[in-house]
C-alpha positions as CSV (number, residue, x, y, z in Angstrom):
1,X,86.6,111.1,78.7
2,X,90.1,111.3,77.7
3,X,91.0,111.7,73.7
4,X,93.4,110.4,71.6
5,X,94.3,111.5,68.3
6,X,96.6,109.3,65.5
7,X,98.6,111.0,62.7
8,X,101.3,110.7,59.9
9,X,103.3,113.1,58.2
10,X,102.2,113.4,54.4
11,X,105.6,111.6,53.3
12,X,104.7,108.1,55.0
13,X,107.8,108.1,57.3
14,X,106.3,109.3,60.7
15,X,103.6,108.2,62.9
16,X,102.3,110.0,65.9
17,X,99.7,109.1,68.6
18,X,99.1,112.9,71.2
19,X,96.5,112.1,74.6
20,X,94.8,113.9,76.8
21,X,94.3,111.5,79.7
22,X,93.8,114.1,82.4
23,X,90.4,112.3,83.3
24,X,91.5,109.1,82.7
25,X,93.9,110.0,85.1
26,X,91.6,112.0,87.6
27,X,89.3,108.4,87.9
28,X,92.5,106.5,88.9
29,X,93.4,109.0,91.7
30,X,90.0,108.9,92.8
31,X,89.9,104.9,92.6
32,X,93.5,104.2,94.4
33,X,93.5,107.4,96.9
34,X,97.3,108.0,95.8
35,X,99.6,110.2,97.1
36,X,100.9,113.2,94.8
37,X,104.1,111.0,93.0
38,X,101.7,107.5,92.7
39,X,99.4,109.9,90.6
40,X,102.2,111.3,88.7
41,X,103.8,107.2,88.0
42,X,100.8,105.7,87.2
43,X,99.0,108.2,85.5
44,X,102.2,108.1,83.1
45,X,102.1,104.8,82.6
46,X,98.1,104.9,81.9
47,X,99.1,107.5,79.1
48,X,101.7,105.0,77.4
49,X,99.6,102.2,77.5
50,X,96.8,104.3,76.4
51,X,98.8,105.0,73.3
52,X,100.3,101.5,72.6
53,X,97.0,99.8,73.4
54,X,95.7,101.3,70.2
55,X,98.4,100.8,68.3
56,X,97.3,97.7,68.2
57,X,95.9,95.5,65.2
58,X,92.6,93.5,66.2
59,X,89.9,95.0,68.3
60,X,90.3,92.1,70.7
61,X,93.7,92.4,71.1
62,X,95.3,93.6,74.5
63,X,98.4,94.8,75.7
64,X,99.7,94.9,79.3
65,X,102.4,97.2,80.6
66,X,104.2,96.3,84.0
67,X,107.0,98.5,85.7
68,X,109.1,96.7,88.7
69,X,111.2,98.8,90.3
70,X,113.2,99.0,93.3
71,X,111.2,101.8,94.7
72,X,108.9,102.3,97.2
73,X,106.1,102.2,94.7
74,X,106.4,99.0,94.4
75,X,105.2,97.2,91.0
76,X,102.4,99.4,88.7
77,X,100.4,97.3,86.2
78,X,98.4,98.8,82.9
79,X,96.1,97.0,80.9
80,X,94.5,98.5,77.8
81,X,92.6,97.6,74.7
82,X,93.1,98.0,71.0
83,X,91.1,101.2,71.5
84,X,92.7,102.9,73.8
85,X,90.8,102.4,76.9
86,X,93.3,101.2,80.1
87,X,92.8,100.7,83.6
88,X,95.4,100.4,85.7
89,X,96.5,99.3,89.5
90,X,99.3,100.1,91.7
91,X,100.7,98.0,94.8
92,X,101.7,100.9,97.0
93,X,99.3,104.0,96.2
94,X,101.0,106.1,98.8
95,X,104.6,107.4,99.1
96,X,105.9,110.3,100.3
97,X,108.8,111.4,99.1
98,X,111.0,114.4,98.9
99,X,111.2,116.6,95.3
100,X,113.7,115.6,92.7
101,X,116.6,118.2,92.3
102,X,114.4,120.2,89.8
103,X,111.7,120.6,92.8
104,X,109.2,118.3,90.5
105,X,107.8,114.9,91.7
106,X,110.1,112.2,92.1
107,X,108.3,109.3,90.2
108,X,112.1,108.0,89.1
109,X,112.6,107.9,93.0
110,X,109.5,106.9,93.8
111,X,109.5,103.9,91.0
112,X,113.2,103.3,91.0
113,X,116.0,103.1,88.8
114,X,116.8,98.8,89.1
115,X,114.2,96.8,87.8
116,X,112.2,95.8,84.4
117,X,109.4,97.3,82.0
118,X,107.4,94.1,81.2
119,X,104.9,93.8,78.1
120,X,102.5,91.3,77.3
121,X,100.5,91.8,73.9
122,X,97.8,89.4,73.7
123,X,97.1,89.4,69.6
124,X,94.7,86.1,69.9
125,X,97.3,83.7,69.1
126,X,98.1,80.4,71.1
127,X,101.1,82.5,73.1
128,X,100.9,86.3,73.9
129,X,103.9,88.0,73.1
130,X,106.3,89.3,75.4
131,X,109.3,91.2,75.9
132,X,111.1,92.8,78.5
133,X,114.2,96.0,79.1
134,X,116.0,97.2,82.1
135,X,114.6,100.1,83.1
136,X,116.4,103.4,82.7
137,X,115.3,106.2,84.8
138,X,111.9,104.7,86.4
139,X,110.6,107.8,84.6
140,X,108.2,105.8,82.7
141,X,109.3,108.0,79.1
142,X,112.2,106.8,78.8
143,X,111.6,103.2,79.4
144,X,109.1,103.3,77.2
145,X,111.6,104.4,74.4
146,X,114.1,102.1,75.2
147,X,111.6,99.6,75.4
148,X,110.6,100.2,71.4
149,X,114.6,100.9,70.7
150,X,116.0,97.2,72.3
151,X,112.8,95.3,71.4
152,X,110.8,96.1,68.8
153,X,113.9,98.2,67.3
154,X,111.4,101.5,66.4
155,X,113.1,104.6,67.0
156,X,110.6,106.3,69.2
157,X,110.3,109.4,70.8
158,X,108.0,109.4,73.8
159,X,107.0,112.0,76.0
160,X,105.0,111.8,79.1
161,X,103.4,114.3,81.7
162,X,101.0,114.2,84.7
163,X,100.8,117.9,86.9
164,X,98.6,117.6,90.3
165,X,97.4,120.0,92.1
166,X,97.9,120.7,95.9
167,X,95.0,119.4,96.7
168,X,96.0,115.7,94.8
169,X,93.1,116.4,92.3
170,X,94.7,115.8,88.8
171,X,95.1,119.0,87.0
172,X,96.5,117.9,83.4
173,X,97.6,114.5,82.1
174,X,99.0,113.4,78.6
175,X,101.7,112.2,76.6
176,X,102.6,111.6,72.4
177,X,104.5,109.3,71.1
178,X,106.4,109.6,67.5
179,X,107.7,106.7,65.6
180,X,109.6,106.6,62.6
181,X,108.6,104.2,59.8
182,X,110.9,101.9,58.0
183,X,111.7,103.8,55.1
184,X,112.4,107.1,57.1
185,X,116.4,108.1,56.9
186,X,119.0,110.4,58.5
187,X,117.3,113.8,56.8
188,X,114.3,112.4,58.6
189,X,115.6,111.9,61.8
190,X,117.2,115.2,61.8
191,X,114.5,117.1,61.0
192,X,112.6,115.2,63.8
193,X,115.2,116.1,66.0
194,X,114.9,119.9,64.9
195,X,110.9,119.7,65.7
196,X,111.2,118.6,69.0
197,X,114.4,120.4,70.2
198,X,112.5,123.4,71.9
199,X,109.1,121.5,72.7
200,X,107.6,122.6,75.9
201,X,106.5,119.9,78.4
202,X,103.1,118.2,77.7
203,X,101.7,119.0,80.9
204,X,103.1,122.9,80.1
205,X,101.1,122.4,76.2
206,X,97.6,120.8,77.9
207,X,97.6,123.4,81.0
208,X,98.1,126.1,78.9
209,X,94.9,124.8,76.8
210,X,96.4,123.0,73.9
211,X,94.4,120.2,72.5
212,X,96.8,116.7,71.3
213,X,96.4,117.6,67.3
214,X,98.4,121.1,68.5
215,X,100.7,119.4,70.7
216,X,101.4,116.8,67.7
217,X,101.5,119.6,65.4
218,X,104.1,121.6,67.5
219,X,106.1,118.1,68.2
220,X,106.1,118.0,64.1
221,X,106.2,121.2,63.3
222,X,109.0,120.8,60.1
223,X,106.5,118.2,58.6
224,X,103.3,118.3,57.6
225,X,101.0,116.2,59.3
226,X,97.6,114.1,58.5
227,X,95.1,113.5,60.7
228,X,94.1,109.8,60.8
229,X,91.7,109.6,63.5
230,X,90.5,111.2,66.8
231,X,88.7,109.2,69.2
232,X,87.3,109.2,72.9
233,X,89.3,107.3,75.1
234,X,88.0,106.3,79.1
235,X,89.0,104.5,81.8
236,X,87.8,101.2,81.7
237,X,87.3,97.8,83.6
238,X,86.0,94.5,82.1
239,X,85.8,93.1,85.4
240,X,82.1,91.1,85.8
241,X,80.5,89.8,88.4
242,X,80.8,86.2,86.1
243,X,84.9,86.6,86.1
244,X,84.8,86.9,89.4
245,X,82.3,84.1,90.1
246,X,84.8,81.6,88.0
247,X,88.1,83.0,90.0
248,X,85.9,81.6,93.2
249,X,85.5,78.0,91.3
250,X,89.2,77.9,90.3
251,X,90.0,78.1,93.9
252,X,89.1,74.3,94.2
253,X,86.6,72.0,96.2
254,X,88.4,73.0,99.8
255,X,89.0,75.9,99.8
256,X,85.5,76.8,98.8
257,X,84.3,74.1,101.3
258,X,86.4,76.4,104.2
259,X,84.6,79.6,102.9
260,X,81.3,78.3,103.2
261,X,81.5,76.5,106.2
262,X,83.2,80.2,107.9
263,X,82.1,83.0,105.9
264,X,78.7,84.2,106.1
265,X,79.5,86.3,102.6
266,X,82.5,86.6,100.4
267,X,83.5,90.4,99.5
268,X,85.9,90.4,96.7
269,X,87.4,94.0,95.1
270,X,88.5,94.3,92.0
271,X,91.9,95.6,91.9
272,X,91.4,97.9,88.5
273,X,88.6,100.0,89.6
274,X,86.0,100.5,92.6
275,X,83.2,97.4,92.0
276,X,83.0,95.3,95.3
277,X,81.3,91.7,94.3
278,X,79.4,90.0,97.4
279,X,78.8,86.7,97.6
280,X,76.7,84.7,100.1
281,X,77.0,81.6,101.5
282,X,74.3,79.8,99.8
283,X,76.5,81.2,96.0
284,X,79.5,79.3,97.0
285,X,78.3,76.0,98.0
286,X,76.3,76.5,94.7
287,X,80.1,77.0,93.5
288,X,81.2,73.7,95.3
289,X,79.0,72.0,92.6
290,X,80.9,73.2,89.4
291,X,84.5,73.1,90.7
């Protein structure tokens, strides 16, 4: 179980959202088998949708985050709910590539610097909303700030951090993000700016035993902050073995008819987590009869 905790400063003009997705994380690596610098990508990106999932109004709302790059990575997709719960999927789960030039993980190589950051929110209405940005770095941070800068125009600070051990195990994975609120001003944003000048990594703050309230705390250290919430966050699948059943029906009269007729059993995998659904012949001509 990961956790999430959401504050605001005791003037009204800050919000803040600190994780600790390090087993939110872990499950990923263990669902995908990804190299070191996959982990590192996607578990960033699981943080950041982590956060903006339940940021979120309605508790059926959902918002999905996709990062297309030019990288070797190829695209990684995000889904999570108003809670904070995500589950995630990425098309190439192993790269190897050198270090960046500070000897980290490359996840901007790795991702690439040309492409887009995609999000969908899907609030219940007829449409979902959605908006897209260049990326900047492939970093998955900083495109998520300049996501909220060009289009929901929030000045947002966003930091994210995934650290993996030799071994690929996932040793410490988090992120926080700050916004400022509408009524915040330039002795705001400076102040802000002062908190955060020194900050140590997130991955440095969780390894070193920090829990998200002390991480948010040191991020917002010239304010004083209010505790709104703190919740358990997981990673989590809604696939069924009814979705999957009417993804076989929407496939049409013959192509079912060709799967029946030359398939003893249909295996299908979901691509989010580690659920294989089997179905037999006699299932999909049963099929055949509502499609």
């Amino acid at each position: 179980m990961g956790k999430l905790i959401r504050c605001i400063t005791d003037d009204g003009l800050v919000m803040a959202t600190a994780v600790d997705t390090t087993d939110i994380v872990a499950r990923a690596e263990n669902i995908h088998g990804t190299s070191a610098v996959v982990t590192a990508a996607l578990g960033r990106l699981l943080t950041a949708g982590s956060m903006m999932g339940n940021m979120l109004k309605g508790k059926d709302d959902t918002i999905t985050l996709k990062v297309a790059g030019d990288g070797p990575v190829g695209s990684l997709i995000v889904v999570s709910d108003f809670n904070g719960d995500v589950r995630g999927y990425v098309q190439n789960p192993v790269v190897e590539i050198p270090l960046n030039a500070k000897g980290k993980l490359d996840v901007g190589g790795a991702v690439g610097k040309n492409g887009l950051l995609y999000v969908l929110k899907d609030l219940g209405l007829k449409e979902p909303f959605s908006g897209s940005v260049p990326l900047v770095s492939g970093e998955i941070a900083e495109d998520i700030t300049s996501y909220y800068a060009l289009s929901e125009q929030i000045p947002t600070v966003c930091a994210l951090g995934v650290l993996v051990n030799p071994d690929l195990s996932v040793r410490a994975a988090g992120g926080y993000i700050i916004q400022l609120l509408p009524a915040a001003g330039e002795d705001t944003i400076e102040k802000l700016e002062k908190s955060i000048s020194d900050i140590k990594a997130v991955t440095t703050m969780l390894d070193g035993g920090m829990t998200p309230e002390q991480i948010i705390k040191t991020a917002l250290k010239e304010f004083n902050v209010e505790v709104l919430y703190e919740q358990g966050i997981y990673y989590k699948c809604n696939c069924s073995r009814e979705r999957v059943a009417k993804a076989l029906i929407s496939l049409g009269k013959e192509e079912l008819t060709s799967m029946a007729e030359e398939l003893p059993q249909i295996s299908v995998n979901c691509h989010f987590c580690d659920k294989v659904y089997n179905f037999d012949r006699q299932e999909i001509k049963n099929f055949l009869k509502n499609s």
